[in-house]
C-alpha positions in Angstrom: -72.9 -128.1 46.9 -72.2 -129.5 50.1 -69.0 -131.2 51.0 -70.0 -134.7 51.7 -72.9 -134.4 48.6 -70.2 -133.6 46.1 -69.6 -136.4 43.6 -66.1 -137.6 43.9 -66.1 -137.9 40.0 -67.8 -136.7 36.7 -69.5 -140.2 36.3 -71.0 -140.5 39.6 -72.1 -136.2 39.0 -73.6 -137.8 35.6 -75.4 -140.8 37.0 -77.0 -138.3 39.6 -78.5 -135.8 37.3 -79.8 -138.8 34.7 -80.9 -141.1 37.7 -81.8 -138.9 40.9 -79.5 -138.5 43.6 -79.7 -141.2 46.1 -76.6 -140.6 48.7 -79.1 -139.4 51.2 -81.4 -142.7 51.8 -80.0 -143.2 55.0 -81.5 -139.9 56.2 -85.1 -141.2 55.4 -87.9 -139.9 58.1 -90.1 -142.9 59.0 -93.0 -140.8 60.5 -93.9 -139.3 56.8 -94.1 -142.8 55.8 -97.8 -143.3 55.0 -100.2 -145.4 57.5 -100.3 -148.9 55.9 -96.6 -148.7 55.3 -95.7 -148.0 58.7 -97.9 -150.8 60.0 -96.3 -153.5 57.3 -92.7 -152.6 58.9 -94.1 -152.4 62.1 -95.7 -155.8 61.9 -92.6 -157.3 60.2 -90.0 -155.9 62.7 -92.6 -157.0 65.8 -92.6 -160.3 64.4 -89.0 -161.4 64.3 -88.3 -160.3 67.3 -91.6 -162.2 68.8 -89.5 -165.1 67.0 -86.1 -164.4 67.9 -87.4 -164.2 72.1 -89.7 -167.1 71.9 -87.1 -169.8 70.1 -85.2 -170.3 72.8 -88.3 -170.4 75.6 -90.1 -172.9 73.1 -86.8 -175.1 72.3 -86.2 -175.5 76.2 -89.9 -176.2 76.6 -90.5 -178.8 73.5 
């Protein structure tokens, strides 16, 4: 096993073989996402910062 994958106890080791490992979720690849999910987090991301540029042009304007 890998040095930074090794549990550093025999809970955490348990928890990982009942439950799945999950220390690796950071290391997600976003381009085997699927289509539709791709677009929702595209659209979302695209959409606050949309907000976050046009606040301050639209409170200086109104």
């Amino acid at each position: 096993m890998d040095e930074d994958k090794k549990p550093f106890n025999d809970a955490i080791d348990h928890m990982n073989k009942i439950e799945g490992n999950v220390s690796n979720l950071g290391n997600t690849d976003l381009e085997k996402l699927p289509r539709p999910l791709k677009y929702i987090g595209y659209f979302i991301v695209g959409f606050f910062l949309i907000t976050i540029l046009l606040l301050p042009i639209l409170s200086f304007i109104l």
